[in-house]
C-alpha positions in Angstrom: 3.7 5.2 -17.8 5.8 4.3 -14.7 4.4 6.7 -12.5 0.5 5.5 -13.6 1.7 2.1 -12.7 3.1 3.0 -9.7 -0.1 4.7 -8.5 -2.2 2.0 -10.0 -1.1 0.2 -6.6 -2.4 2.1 -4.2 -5.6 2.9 -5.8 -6.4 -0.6 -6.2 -4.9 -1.7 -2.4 -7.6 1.5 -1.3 -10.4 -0.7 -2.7 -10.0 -3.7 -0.4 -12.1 -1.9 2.6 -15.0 -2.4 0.5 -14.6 -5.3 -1.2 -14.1 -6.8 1.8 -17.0 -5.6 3.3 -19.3 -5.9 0.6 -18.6 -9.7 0.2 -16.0 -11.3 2.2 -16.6 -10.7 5.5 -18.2 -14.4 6.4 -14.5 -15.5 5.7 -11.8 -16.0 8.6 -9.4 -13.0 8.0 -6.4 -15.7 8.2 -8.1 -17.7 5.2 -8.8 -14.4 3.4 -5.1 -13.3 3.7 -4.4 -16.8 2.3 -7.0 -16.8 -0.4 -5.5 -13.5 -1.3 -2.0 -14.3 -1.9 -1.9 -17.9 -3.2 -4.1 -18.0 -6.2 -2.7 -14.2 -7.1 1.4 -15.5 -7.3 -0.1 -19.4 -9.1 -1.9 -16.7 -11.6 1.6 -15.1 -12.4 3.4 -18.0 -12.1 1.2 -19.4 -14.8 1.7 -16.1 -17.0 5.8 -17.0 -17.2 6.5 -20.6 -15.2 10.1 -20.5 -14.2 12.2 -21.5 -10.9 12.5 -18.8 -8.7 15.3 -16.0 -9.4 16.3 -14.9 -6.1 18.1 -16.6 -3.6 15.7 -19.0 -1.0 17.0 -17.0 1.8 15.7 -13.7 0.4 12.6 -15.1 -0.9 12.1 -16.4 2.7 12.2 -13.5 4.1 10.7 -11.0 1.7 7.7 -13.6 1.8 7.3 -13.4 5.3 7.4 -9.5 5.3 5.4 -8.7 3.0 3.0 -11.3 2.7 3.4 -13.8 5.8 3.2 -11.2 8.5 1.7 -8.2 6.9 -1.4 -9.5 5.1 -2.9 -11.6 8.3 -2.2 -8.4 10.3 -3.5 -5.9 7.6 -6.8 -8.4 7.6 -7.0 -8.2 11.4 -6.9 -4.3 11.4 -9.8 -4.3 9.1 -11.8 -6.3 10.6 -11.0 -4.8 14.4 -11.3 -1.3 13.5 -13.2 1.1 11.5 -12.3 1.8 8.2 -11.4 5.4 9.4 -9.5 5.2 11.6 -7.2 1.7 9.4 -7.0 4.6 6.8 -5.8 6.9 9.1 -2.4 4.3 10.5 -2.4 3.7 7.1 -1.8 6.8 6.0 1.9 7.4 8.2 3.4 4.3 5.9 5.5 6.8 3.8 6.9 8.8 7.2 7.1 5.1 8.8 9.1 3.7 6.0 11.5 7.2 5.9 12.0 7.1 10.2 13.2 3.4 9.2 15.5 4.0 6.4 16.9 6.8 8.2 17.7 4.2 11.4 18.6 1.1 9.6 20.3 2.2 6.6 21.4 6.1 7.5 19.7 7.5 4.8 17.8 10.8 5.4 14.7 11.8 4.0 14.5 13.9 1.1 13.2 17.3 2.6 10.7 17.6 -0.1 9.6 13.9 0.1 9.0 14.4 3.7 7.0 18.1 3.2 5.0 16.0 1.2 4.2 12.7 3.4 3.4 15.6 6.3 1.1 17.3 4.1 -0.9 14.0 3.0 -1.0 12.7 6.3 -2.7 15.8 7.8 -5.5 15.7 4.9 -6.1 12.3 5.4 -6.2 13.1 9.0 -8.8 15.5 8.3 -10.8 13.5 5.4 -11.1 10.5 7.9 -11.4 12.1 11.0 -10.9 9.1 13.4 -13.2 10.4 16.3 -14.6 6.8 17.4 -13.6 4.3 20.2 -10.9 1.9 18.7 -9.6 -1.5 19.8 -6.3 -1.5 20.8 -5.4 -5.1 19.2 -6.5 -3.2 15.8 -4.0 -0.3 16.4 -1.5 -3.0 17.1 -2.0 -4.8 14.6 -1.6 -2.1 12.1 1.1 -0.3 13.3 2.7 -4.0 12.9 1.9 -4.2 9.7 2.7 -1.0 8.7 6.4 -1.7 10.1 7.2 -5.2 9.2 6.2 -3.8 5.4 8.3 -1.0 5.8 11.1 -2.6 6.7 11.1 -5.4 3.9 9.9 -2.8 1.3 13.4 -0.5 1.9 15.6 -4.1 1.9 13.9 -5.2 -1.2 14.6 -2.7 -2.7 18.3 -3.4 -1.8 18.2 -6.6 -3.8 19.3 -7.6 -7.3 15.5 -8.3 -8.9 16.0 -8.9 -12.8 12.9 -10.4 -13.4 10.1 -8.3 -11.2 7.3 -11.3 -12.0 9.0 -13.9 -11.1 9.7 -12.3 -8.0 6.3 -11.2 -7.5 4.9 -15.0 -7.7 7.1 -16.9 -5.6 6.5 -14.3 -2.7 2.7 -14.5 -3.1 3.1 -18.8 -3.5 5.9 -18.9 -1.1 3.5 -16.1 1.8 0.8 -18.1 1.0 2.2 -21.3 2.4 3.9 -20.2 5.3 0.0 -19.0 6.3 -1.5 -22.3 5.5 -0.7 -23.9 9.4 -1.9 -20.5 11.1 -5.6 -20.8 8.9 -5.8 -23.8 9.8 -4.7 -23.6 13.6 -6.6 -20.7 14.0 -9.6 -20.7 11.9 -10.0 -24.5 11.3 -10.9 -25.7 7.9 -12.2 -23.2 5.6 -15.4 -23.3 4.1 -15.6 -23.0 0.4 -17.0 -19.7 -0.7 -20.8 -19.1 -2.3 -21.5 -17.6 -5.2 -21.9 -14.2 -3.6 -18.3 -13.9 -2.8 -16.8 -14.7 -6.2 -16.8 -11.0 -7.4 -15.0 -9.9 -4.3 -12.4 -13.0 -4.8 -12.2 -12.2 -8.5 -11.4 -8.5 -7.9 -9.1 -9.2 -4.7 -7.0 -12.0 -6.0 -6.7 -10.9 -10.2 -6.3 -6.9 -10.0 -5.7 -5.8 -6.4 -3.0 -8.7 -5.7 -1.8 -10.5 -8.5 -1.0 -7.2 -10.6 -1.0 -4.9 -7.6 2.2 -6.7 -6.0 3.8 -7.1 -9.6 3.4 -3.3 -10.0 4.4 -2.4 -6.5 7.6 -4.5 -6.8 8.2 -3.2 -10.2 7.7 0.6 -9.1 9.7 0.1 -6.2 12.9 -0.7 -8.2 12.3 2.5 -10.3 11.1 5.0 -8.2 12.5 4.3 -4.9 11.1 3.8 -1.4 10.2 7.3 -0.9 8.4 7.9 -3.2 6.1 4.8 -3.2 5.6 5.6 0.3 4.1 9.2 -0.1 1.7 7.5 -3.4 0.3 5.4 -0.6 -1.8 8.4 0.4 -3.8 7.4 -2.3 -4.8 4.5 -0.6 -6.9 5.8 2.1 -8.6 8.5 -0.1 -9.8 5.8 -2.4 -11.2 4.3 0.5 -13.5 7.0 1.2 -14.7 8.2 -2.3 -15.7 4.2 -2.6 -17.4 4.7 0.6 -19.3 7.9 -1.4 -20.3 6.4 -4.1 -20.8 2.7 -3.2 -22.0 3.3 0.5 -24.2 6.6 0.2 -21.7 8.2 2.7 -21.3 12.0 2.1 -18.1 14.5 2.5 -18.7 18.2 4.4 -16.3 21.1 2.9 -13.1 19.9 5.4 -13.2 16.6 3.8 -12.8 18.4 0.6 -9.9 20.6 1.5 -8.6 17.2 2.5 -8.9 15.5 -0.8 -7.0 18.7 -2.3 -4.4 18.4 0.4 -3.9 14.3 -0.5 -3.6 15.7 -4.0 -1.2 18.2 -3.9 1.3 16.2 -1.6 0.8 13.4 -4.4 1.7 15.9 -7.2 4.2 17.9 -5.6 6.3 14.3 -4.9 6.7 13.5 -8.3 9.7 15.1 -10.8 7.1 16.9 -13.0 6.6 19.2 -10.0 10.3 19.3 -9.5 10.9 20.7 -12.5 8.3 22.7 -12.7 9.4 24.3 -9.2 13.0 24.9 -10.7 12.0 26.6 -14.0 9.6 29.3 -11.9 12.3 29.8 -9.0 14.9 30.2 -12.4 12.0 32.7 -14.1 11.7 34.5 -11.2 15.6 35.2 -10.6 16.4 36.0 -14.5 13.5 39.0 -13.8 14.9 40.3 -10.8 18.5 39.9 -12.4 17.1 42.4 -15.6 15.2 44.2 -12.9 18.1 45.2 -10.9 20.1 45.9 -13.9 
């Protein structure tokens, strides 16, 4: 159950490209990152109302990490640069998050965690095959995001978190509001949406942000940084099925052999595989053992 949780995130996180761009592009990407994260942690604030947990220090800065900073500059990435080649920078988060727990905290990367994040990042390399002019503000702005998330994803999960929902809310509520002067700055008032946008509000606030940051905080405390970091491979690939079977796009026999890739790094990452790996390699060496005997 925790590891179908865990991937639950990144498969939801995958369907923003076309939410977004099925309904929600008339809105300012600064009031979008708001209207993402505000409404999402009053939602799971409302499920259990209770002070925060954590110190305001920590909330403060968790909050501008990973909801602040990262979802105005994850907005402007989609918005300035194909899905493609988003996917693509997407898709080096778990080698990203590794090179930085490696500098900041000295901790190496599992060898196999690191086999695996290689191995997804080529396939999604080769299902999205970014061959297209890109705007270098876009690249920028991803490679930020992808960084500043990084970095408060591997402290996070550092800190003492006894009650994951409580958490989860007051960084949404408390992101939210340190955006609020930038919208407004930046994009001016914000117009309230039509009726056409409410599905993609519904979807993006209730499943792919109020439960997808609960799940991603929870699985983070369990399963580690590494881990989560090589699930997010699942992100990008979700992208493009959705852009199959929603947008009439169409995948030639490399983008196959890339969807296998994506899911044999994601299955080889997780302990099943582990074991599994260790019971052949002891198979094999009880057979030669008798053999030689």
């Amino acid at each position: 159950m925790n590891y179908l949780i865990a991937l639950s995130v990144p498969f939801l996180w995958g369907t923003s490209y076309a939410v977004i761009g099925l309904y929600l592009t008339d809105i300012p990407a600064p009031w979008l990152a708001l209207l993402r994260a505000l409404p999402a942690g009053l939602i799971l604030l409302a499920l259990k109302p209770k002070r925060c947990t954590l110190p305001k220090s920590q909330m403060l800065l968790i909050s501008l990490g990973n909801i602040a900073l990262f979802f105005p500059l994850l907005m402007c990435a989609i918005y300035l640069l194909p899905g493609s080649v988003a996917g693509t920078l997407g898709a080096t988060f778990p080698l990203v998050m590794m090179l930085f727990n490696w500098l900041i905290y000295k901790v190496k990367p599992n060898a196999k965690s690191l086999i695996c994040a290689i191995i997804g990042l080529a396939g999604v390399t080769m299902l999205l095959n970014p061959s297209v002019d890109v705007n270098p503000l876009g690249v920028i702005a991803a490679f930020s995001a992808i960084s500043i998330m990084s970095i408060t994803s591997i402290w996070m999960k550092r800190l003492v978190i006894n009650d994951v929902l409580n958490v989860s809310a007051w960084q949404l509520i408390t992101g939210g509001i340190l955006m609020l002067p930038f919208a407004y700055l930046y994009s001016g008032p914000l117009e309230l949406p039509t009726i056409d946008m409410l599905p993609g509000l519904v979807w993006l606030i209730g499943l792919n942000t109020a439960y997808g940051y609960w799940a991603w905080v929870r699985s983070l405390k369990l399963l580690g940084t590494e881990t989560m970091g090589v699930f997010s491979l699942l992100n990008p690939l979700v992208a493009v099925l959705l852009g199959v079977y929603l947008m009439g796009e169409h995948l030639d026999a490399l983008q196959n052999i890339a969807i296998v890739l994506i899911f044999s790094a994601l299955l080889f990452s997780t302990p099943a595989s582990t074991k599994m790996l260790r019971y052949l390699v002891g198979t094999c060496t009880q057979r030669r053992s008798k053999h030689s005997c």
